[in-house]
N, C-alpha and C positions, 0 to 999 in steps of 0.2 A: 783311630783316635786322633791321628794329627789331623785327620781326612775333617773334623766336628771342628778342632780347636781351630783350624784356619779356617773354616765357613764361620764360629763364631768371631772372629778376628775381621773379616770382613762385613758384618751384621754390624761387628761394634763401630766400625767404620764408618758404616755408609748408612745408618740411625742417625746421626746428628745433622749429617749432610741433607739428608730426607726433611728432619725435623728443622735443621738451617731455611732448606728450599721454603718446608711447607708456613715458618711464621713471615719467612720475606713476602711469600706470597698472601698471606694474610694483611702485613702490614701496608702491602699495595693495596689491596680491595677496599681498605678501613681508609688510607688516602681516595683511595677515587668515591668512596662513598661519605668522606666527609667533605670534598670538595662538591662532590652533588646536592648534599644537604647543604654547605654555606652558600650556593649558589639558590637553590629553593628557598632559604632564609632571606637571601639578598628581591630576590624575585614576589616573595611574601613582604618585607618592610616597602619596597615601591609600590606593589599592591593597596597596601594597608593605606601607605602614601596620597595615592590616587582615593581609593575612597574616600581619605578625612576632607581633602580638598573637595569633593563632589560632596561631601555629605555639610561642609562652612558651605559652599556653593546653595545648594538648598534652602537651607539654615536664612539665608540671606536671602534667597527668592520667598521663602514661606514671610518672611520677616516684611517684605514690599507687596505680597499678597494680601496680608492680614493691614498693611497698612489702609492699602484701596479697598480693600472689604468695607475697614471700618472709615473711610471716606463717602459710600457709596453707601451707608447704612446711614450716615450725617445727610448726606445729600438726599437719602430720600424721604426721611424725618421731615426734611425741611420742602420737599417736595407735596409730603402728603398733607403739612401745612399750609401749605398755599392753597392745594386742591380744596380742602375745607374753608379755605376765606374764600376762594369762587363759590365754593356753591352760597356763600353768605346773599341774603336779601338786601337790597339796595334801597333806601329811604330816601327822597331829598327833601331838604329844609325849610320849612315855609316860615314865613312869618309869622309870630306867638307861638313857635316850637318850642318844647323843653323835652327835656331827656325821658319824666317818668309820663309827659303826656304822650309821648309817642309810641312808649311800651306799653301803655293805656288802650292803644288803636287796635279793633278790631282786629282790624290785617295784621298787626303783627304781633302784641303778644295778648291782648287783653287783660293785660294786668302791669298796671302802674309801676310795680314794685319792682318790675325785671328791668327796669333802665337799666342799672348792672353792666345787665352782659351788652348793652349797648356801649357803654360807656368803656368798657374793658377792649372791645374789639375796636375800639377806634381811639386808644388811647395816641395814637401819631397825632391827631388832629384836635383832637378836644383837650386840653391841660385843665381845663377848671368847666365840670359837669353843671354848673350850673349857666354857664353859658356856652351858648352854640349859636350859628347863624347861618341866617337863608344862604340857601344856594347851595349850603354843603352837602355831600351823600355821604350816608350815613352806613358802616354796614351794617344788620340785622342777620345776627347767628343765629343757625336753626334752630328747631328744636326735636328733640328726638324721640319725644311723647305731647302727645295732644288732648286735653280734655274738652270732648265736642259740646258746646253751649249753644242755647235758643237758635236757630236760623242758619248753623251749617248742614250742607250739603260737603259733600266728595271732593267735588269741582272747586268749589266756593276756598274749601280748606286748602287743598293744592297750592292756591293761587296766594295765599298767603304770603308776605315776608319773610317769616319766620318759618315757614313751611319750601317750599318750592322756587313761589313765586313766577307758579306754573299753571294753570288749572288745568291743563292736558295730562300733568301728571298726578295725576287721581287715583291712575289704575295699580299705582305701586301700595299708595297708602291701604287701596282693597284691596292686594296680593298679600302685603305682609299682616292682614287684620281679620283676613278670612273665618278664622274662628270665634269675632265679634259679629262681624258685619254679614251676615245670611243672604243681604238685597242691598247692592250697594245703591240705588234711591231709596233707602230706609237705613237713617243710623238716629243717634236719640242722645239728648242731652247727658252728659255725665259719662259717657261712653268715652272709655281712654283707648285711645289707638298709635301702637309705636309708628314711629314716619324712619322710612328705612333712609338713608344717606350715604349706602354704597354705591 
């Protein structure tokens, strides 16, 4: 019986000293694992850090991107406006010129009424449509449909003003009209044919 009560006298003992040991040693584990985690926290906020600066860095490149994009979408507007006043027909101005007789002229629109578009693409130089004078070239805008009258050919139309101002290029006006024109030395008054301008 003594032999029970001093082993549990000893049990009662060395139980607290055990349970002592075993939460010190908990409460180290719980330091080294929260100095691991605030270190991972510290390691994630410079992280986090780095990205927002890389990601305003971006932010900032997309921002001079989209600047030059939309420079470069101006620039070529204004590119592809030009390109369309070169291919314009060139007129120059003879004595007893006027505006709706010139649009009147075979060669360029046969029809009087379209001074207009004369008058519109040479607004630099002409301020008042009822006067113009020799010497000046005049530009003549295409036209992007053709209604063929008495005495054209292919060739003839090409060479137009308001066409080309080409007669070599013929073979485009019969490329893009193929399902009008069957024999291109055979076309026939009233016969509309789109005139391509790409």
């Amino acid at each position: 019986m003594k032999k029970i009560a001093s082993t549990c006298l000893v049990l009662f003992l060395l139980v607290p000293a055990f349970m002592f040991a075993e939460d010190k040693l908990t409460e180290e584990q719980a330091q080294v694992e929260l100095l691991a985690l605030q270190q991972q926290i510290a390691e994630a906020e410079a992280k986090i850090s780095e990205i927002v600066s890389d990601v305003e860095a971006l932010r900032s490149e997309v921002a001079g991107l989209e600047t030059t994009r939309d420079g470069l979408a101006a620039k070529l507007d204004e590119l592809k406006g030009t390109w369309e006043i070169c291919q314009y027909g060139r007129y120059k101005v003879v004595e007893g010129d006027w505006l709706s007789k010139i649009a009147g002229m075979r060669e360029v629109y046969h029809a009087g009424a379209k001074w207009p578009m004369i008058f519109e693409a040479n607004k630099d130089k002409i301020n008042n449509p009822n006067l113009i004078y020799p010497g000046w070239v005049l530009m003549i805008p295409y036209l992007e449909n053709y209604g063929v009258i008495p005495g054209d050919c292919l060739t003839l139309i090409a060479s137009y003003y308001s066409i080309y101002s080409n007669s070599r290029r013929w073979p485009e006006i019969y490329e893009a009209n193929k399902d009008k024109i069957k024999d291109p030395d055979w076309i026939y008054p009233r016969q509309e044919f789109i005139i391509p301008h790409d």
